[in-house]
C-alpha positions as CSV (number, residue, x, y, z in Angstrom):
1,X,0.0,0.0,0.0
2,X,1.2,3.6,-1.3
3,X,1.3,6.1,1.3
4,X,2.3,9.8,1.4
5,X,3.9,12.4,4.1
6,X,5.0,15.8,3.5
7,X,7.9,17.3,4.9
8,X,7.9,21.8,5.5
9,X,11.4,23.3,5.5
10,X,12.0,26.5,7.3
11,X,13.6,28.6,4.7
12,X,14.1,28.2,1.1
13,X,18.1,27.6,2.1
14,X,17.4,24.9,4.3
15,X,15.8,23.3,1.1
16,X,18.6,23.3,-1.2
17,X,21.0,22.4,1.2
18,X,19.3,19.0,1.2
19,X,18.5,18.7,-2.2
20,X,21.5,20.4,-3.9
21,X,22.3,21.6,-7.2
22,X,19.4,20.4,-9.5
23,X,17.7,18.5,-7.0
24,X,20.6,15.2,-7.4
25,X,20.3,14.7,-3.7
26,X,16.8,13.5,-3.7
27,X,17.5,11.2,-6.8
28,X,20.4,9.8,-4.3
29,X,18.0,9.4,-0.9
30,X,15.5,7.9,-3.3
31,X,17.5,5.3,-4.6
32,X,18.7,4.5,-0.8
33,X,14.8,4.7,0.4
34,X,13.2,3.1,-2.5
35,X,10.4,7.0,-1.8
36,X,9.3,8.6,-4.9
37,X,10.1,12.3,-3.8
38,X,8.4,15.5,-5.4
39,X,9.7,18.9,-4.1
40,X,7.4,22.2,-4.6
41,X,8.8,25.1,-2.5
42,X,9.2,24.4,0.6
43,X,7.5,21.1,1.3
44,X,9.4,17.7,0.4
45,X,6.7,14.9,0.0
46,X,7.6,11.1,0.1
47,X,5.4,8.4,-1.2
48,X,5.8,4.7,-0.4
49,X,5.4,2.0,1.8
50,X,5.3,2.8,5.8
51,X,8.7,1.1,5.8
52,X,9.7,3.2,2.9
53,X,8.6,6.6,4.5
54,X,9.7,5.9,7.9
55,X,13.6,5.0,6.4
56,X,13.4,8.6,4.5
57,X,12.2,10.7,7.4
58,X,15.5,8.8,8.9
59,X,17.7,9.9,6.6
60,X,16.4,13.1,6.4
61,X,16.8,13.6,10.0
62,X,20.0,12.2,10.6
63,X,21.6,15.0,7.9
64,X,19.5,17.7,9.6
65,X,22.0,19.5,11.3
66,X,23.6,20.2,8.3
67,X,20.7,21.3,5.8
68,X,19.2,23.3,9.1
69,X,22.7,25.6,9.1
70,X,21.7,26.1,5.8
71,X,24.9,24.1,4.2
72,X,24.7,21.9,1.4
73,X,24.4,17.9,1.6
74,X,27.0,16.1,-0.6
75,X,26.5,12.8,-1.5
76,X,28.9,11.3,0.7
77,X,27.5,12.9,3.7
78,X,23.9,11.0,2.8
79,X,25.7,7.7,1.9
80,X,27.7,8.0,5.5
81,X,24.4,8.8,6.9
82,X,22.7,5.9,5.4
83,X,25.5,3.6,6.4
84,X,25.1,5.3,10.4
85,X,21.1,4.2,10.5
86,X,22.0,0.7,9.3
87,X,24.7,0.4,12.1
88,X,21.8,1.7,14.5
89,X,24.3,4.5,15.4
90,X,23.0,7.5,13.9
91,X,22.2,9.9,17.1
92,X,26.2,8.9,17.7
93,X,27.0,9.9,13.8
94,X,24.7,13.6,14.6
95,X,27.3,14.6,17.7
96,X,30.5,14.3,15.5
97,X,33.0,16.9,16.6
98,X,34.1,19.5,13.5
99,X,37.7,19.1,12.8
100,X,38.0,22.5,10.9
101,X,36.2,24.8,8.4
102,X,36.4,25.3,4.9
103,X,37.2,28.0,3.4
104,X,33.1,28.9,2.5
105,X,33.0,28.0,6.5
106,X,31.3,24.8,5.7
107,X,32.4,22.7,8.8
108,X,34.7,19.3,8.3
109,X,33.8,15.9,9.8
110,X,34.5,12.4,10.0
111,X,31.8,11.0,7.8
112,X,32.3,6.8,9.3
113,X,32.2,4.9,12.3
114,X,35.9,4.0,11.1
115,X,36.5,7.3,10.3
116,X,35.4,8.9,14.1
117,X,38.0,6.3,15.5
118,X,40.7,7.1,13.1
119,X,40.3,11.0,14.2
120,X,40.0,10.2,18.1
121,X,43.3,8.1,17.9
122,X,44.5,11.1,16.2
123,X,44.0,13.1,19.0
124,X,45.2,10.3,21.6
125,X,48.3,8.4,20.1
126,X,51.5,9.6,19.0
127,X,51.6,7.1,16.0
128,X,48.9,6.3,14.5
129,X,48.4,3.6,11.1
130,X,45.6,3.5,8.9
131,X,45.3,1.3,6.2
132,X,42.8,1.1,3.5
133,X,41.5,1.5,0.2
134,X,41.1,4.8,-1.7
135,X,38.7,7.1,-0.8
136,X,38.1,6.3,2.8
137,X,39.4,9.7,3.8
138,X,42.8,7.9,5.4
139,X,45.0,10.7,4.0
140,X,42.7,13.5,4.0
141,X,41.5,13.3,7.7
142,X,45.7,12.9,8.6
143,X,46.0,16.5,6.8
144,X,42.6,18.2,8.5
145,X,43.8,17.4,11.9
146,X,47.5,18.0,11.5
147,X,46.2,21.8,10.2
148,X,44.1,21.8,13.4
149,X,46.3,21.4,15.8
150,X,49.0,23.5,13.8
151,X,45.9,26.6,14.1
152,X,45.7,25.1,17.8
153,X,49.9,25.8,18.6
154,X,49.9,21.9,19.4
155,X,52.9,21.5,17.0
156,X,55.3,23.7,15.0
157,X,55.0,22.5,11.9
158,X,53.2,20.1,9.7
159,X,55.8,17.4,7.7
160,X,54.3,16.0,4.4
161,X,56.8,12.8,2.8
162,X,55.8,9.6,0.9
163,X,58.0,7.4,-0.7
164,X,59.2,8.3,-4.4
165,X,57.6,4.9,-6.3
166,X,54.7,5.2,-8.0
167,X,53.4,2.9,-10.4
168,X,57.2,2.2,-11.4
169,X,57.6,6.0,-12.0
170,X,61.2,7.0,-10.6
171,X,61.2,11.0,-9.0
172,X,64.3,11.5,-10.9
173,X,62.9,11.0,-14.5
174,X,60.3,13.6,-13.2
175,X,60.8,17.2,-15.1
176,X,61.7,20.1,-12.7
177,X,63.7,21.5,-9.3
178,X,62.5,19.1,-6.1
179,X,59.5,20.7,-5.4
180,X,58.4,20.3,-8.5
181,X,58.8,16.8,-8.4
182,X,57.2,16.2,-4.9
183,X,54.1,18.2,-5.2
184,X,52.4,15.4,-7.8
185,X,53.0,13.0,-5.4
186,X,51.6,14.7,-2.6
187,X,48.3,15.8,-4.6
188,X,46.4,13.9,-2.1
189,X,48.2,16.4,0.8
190,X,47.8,19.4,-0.8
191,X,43.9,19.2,-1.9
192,X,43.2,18.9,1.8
193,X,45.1,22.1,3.1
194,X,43.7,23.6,0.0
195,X,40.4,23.4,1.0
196,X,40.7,25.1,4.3
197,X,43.9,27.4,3.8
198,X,43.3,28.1,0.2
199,X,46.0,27.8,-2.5
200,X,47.9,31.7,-1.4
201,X,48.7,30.7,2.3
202,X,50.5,26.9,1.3
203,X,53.6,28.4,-0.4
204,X,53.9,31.0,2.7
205,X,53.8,28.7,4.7
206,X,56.1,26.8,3.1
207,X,58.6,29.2,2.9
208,X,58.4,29.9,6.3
209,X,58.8,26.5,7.1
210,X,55.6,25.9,9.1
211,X,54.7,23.2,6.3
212,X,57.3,20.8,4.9
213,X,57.3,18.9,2.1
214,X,59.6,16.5,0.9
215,X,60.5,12.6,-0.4
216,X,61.1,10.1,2.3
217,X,64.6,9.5,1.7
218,X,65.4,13.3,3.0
219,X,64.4,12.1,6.1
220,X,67.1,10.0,6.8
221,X,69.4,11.4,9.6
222,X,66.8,13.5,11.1
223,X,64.9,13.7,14.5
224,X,61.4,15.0,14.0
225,X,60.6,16.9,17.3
226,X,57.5,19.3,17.8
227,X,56.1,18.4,14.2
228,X,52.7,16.6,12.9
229,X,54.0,13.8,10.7
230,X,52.0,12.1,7.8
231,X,53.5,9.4,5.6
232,X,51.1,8.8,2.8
233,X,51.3,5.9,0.6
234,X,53.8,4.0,3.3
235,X,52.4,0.6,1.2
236,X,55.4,1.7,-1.1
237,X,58.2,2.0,1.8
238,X,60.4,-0.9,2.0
239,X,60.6,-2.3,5.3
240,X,64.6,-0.8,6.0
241,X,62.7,2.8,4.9
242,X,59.7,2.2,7.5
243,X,62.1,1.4,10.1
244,X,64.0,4.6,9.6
245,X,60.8,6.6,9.3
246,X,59.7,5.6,12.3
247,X,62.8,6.3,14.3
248,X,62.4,9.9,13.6
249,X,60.0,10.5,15.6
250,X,61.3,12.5,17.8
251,X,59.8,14.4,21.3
252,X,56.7,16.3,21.5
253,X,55.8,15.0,17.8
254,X,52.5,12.7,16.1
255,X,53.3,10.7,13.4
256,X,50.3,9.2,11.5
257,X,51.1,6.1,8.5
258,X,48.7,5.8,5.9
259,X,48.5,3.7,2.6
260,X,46.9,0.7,0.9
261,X,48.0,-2.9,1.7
262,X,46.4,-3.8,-2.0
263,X,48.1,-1.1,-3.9
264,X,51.5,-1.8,-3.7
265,X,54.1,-0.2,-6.2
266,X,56.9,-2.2,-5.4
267,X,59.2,-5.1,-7.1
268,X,57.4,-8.0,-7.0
269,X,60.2,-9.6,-5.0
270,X,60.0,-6.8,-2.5
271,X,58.4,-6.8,0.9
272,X,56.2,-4.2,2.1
273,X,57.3,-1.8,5.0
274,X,53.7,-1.3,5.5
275,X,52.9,-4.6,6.1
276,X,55.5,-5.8,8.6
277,X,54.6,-2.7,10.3
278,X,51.6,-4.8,10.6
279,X,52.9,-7.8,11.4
280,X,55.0,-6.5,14.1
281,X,53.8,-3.1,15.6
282,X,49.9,-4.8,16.6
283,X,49.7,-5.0,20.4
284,X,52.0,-2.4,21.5
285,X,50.9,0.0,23.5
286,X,50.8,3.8,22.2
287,X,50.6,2.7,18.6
288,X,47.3,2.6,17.1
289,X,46.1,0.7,13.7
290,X,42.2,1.7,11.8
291,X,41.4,-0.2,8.9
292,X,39.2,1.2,6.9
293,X,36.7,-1.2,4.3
294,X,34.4,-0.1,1.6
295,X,31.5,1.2,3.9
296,X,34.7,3.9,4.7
297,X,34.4,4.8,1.0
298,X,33.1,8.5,0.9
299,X,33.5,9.0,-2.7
300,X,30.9,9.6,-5.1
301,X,28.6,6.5,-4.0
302,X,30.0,4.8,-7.6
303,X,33.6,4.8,-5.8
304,X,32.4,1.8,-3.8
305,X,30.2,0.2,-6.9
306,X,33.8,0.0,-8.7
307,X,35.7,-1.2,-6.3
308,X,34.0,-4.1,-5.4
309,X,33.7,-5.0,-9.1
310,X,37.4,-4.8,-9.6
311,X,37.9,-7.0,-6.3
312,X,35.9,-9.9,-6.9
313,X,38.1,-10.0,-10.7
314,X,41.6,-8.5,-9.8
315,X,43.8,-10.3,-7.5
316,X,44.8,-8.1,-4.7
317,X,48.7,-7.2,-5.5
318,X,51.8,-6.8,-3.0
């Protein structure tokens, strides 16, 4: 039996921050819902089954802090929301701390159970490992909260390194001075700060030294003291260079590891850092690992459609 309910927003805003640019956020809660959802000014109205109606009012309630301060709903955020009601953990998902602000003021959260954890450890360990596919906000998060507690006069500076091996593509045979060759490997890095610092203050900032970028071999010999350390894409470190890595960690300093186990750019006859780092470092106290899996993904909801296709065909490598 078809049934109908109708929703009344408070302010036109309100509106399209739930149903976004051309109304593709309803075409997203509908799929997740199964509703048939017509908008006309300020009243939403669902049909469906009781079942049907009662999910959607869910979802819509869950992402109403957001839409109420008037700021607009990405896909992700509904997807993460959805994932929250199915874990029966959606009033936890509502109270999730803000880790900083864009630069439109739009505030930044962990989007995941996995992801709340991850950020928590963050703010509690000293080293920190997360491991997990693209797109579960592993390297992304690392960046937020190092610029947090940068703002916050926690640390001095902010250290940015990843190994030089990508897809058997050598830094040398790169074009250009060192900087230029680092800064396409830390893409990933640099998209977060961008978001909240905006592309002027980065090379001030890295001038001045409060942000430093560079490949992990220059940080052999050195003793990392009062910094926020993030080694992305540590699936590529052997395990001599994830030894040395993390014996730099020096006083007063947070060091967080990120990469994918399944992703590794390595010679086939060559062992992961990453992964002995697993096989070793579990159980001792002060470190902390997060593994993130595909309900992590926050991605354009297709992100996780592909990836599941390509890992029930591919062999995972490394």
């Amino acid at each position: 039996m078809t049934n109908a309910l109708t929703i009344t927003f408070p302010t036109p805003a309100s509106v399209m921050g739930l149903v976004g640019k051309r109304e593709e956020n309803l075409k997203t809660i509908a799929e997740l819902t199964g509703t048939k959802l017509l908008l006309r000014g300020l009243d939403l109205r669902m049909e469906g089954t009781d079942q049907q109606i009662h999910a959607c009012q869910q979802l819509i309630s869950a992402l109403k802090p957001r839409w109420l301060a008037e700021q607009v709903v990405s896909p992700a955020d509904i997807c993460a929301a959805q994932q929250a009601i199915l874990e029966q953990r959606h009033d936890q998902w509502q109270e999730r701390p803000i880790l900083n602000r864009t630069r439109k003021g739009e505030g930044i959260l962990p989007r995941t159970r996995h992801q709340q954890e991850y950020v928590q450890s963050m703010q509690t360990h000293d080293l920190v490992f997360a491991i997990g596919s693209a797109g579960t906000g592993k390297t992304y998060l690392a960046a937020i909260t190092a610029l947090r507690a940068l703002q916050q006069n926690q640390f001095q500076k902010i250290i940015l390194t990843r190994p030089a091996v990508e897809a058997g593509e050598k830094l040398g045979f790169l074009p250009g001075d060192l900087q230029q060759k680092v800064d396409p490997y830390l893409r990933p890095l640099y998209d977060a700060l961008h978001e909240v610092l905006g592309a002027d203050k980065i090379p001030q900032m890295l001038e001045k030294g409060t942000i430093e970028i560079a490949p992990l071999a220059y940080m052999r010999g050195r003793t990392l003291s009062h910094a926020f350390i993030i080694v992305d894409e540590a699936q590529n470190t052997t395990p001599g260079q994830m030894k040395m890595i993390l014996t730099r960690l020096g006083f007063h300093s947070r060091m967080v590891i990120t990469g994918d186990i399944t992703q590794v750019d390595l010679p086939p006859h060559q062992k992961s850092g990453l992964a002995v780092a697993m096989q070793i470092l579990q159980g001792i106290e002060g470190i902390a690992f997060h593994f993130f899996d595909q309900s992590d993904i926050v991605r354009h909801p297709l992100v996780q459609k592909v990836i599941t296709a390509f890992d029930h065909h591919l062999p995972h490598h490394g």
